[in-house]
Each structure stands twice: as C-alpha cells, then as structure tokens.
C-alpha positions, 0 to 999 in steps of 0.5 A: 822888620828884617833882621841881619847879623854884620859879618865883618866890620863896615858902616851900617850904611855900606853894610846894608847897601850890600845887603839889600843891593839898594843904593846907600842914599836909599839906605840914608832916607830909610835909617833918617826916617825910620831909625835902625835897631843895633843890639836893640838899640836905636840909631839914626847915624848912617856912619855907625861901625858895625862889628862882627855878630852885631844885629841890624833890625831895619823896618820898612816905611808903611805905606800912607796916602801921599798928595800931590803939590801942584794941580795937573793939567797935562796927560802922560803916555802909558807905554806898559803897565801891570800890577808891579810896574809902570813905564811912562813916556814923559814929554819934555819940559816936564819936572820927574819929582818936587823940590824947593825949588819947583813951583809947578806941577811933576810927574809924580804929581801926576801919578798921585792924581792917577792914584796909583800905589806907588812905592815909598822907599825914595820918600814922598817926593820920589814915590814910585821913581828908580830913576830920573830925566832932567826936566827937557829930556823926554823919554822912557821912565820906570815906575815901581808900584811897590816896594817888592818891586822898587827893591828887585828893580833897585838891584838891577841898576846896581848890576846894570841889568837894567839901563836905557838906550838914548838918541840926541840930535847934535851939532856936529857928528862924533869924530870917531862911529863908535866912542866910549867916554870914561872921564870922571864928572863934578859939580862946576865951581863956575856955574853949580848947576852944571857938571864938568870933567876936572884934568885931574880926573878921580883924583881931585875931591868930589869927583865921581867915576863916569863912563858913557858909550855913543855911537853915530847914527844918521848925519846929513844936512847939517842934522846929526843922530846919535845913540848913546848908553850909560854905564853910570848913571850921573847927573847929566851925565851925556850932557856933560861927556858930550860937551868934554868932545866939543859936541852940543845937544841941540837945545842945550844952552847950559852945555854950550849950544849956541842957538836958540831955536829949540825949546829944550834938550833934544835928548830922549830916552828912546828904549829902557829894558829890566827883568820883570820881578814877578816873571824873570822876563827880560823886557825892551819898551820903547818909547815914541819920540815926541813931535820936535824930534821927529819933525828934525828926523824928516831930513832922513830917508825914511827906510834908512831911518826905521833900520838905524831906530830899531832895537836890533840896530841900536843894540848890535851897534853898541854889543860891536865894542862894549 
C-alpha cells in the first residue's frame, strides 16, 4: 500500500493523477475496484476533496489469472519483446480489447492464449494495453507486462515522450506539405459513433482539446501518403481532423470516403518510440505494413519510397515545423 500526504486542496483523483503521472481514468478503476483510505478511512468517490496534511493510502490491484472470451484463431507479429515490454504489430480488423459489444475474439485475447503476464491497472479487459488502435488500424501496439513497467510507460504518454509516427494513404494530397491541425474534438450529435470538430471550439460542453501534425509524403497516380503525429491522443482523432480538411482515408466509410473498394482504414501506426523503464534507452520500433498497404505503395518508385519510409525522413519532416 503507497502512502501520500495532500499537499493543498484538490480532488483525490486530480491529486493522485499528479502524483503517480497516470491518467485520472486509471485513478478511477483503481480507487472503483480498490477503494483508497483518507485518515484510514474507506472511500470509493473519485471526487472526495482532500485538505492539506490529509493521508491518501492507495493499494494496488494484485495480480490474478485473467481468461480470455473468445477462442483465437489468428497469430500476431512480435516486433520486440523483453521481460518488461511487448511491442505488437497488429493486423487490421482486429479488435485491441473486449466490450459489450464485442462478440469476437481481441488482441487481449490473444495475449492471455499467449499466457503472457500482463499488467492489470487498466482492469481485465485491458490487461497489458497503455494505448489503443481502432479496429481497422493496423499497426505498432505497446504492451506492459507489469505494473512497474505500465506505470514508467503511463508517465511518458502523459509528457509525450512516448507516441507513435503514422502513415495514411488518402483521397487527395494535403492543401499545404506540412499541416498542424488544433481544432477541438466531440462526440457527434448525428452519428454517436463518430467524433466531429464543433465551430465553437473548447467552448461548447463536452468538447475536448486536440492538436495533430501531417505531413505529404508521396502523391502520384491518384495514390497519396501522408505521415501523421499526435500530440493528444483522442478517439480518432486523425480520422476526424482529416475529415475537418475535406480529406478521407482510404476505407473509411464512417469519415466520408465514398468508395468501397477497401476492407478497412488504410491507416497504420508505422513507428512507436518510449524510453525503455529498465535501461533509460530511447527505442524507435517499427512496425512492417501489412500486404493491402504495400500493394497500393506499388505505384511509387521504390528507392524514392524507402527514403520517404525511413525513420530519419519522417522524423526530420515533422522536427522542420513542430
């Protein structure tokens, strides 16, 4: 059990989100599932208001056998793995995690199959997962094996040490090379699956601060790359800004593409880089585009390609202007 003293007046969630530099939803499944002691006294209620010199007791969740819902009949990529972290490339369609709604096998799924340790503070549901992909995005995916290691990792989302460099092949080029894209999102009143940018901005309820970066790789044929990067990570969030631009993923049907020639997003999460929590190591690891992509990318010159795909390309292109 950790032990704090509030220094100044503040939620308990807000509080501890500060201390322990984890998000204040992680905070609510724990303080839910756990219960937090004030004064030794029990509370389950996120908005409690803590006074000065009052003591926080937080106990962590133990670690129990998880198991999964859905048999697995498909076979993930490793693309890095030690005792602390797992980097997956996932294929598209695949769901990340159960809900509800799901009624077939996830990649959380398949990771208990695996029998993988995997840490817990997101819930079973979530086990091992520090962020997600939507179920046509394919593309690199962290996993931490243990709470020490989700913890270290949850902190570098928070400070952006931590984020991943996209690719997306869509239906017209960027007006401009280089694009920053800081429109605020929220859930759409017409279609609830779906996330829209409100003319109000930050100021109408429910709308929630998002700020992306794009940049125009290759177009030629009709066929268009871009590279994309998050600076906050919304639920799609590149989705929804590219739409804002009268510009559409391939695919993407619920953001306004119009054909229906692809079987998902042609969005991929092509690079993801953190510090490693045990060696302090800054790591790039990067995940392989799955056949769909690359047979698309057949209508650019190989050699100009590889250059526009590599790590020092992408990441110069995006350190020019952000």
């Amino acid at each position: 059990m950790q032990k704090y003293i509030a220094d100044e007046q503040s939620r308990v969630d807000v509080f501890l989100s500060k201390k322990l530099k984890i998000s204040r939803n992680q905070i609510e499944s724990l303080i839910k599932e756990q219960g937090i002691l004030i004064n030794d006294i029990l509370h389950k209620k996120t908005s409690f208001k803590l006074k000065p010199n009052d003591v926080i007791k937080l106990k962590f969740p133990e670690k129990k056998e998880l198991n999964q819902s859905f048999d697995v009949d498909f076979d993930v990529e490793i693309l890095y793995e030690d005792e602390d972290i797992l980097v997956l490339n996932k294929p598209p369609n695949l769901v990340v995690h159960g809900a509800d709604t799901v009624r077939e096998a996830t990649l959380v799924d398949f990771l208990l199959q695996k029998n993988y340790s995997l840490s817990n503070l997101n819930g079973e549901l979530r086990a091992g997962l520090l962020h997600r992909l939507d179920k046509g995005t394919s593309g690199a995916i962290v996993i931490a094996k243990n709470n020490e290691a989700h913890n270290f990792l949850a902190k570098q989302l928070l400070d952006k040490s931590m984020g991943r460099f996209y690719l997306a092949l869509i239906d017209l080029p960027l007006k401009d090379d280089k694009m920053i894209v800081d429109k605020a999102l929220l859930r759409s009143n017409s279609n609830r699956l779906k996330k829209t940018v409100p003319k109000e901005g930050l100021s109408l309820k429910g709308a929630k601060e998002a700020k992306s970066a794009f940049v125009n790789l290759l177009s030629e044929n009709g066929v268009n790359l871009i590279a994309a990067k998050l600076f906050t990570g919304r639920t799609h969030q590149i989705r929804a800004h590219l739409e804002s631009l009268n510009r559409h993923i391939l695919g993407d049907a619920l953001y306004g593409y119009k054909q229906e020639s692809f079987k998902r997003v042609m969005l991929h999460a092509y690079f993801v880089y953190f510090i490693h929590p045990k060696s302090g190591e800054k790591l790039f690891v990067k995940a392989p585009l799955f056949d769909d992509f690359n047979q698309i990318l057949m209508n650019f010159d190989k050699g100009i390609l590889d250059e526009k795909l590599s790590l020092s390309y992408i990441c110069s292109s995006f350190d020019s202007f952000i």
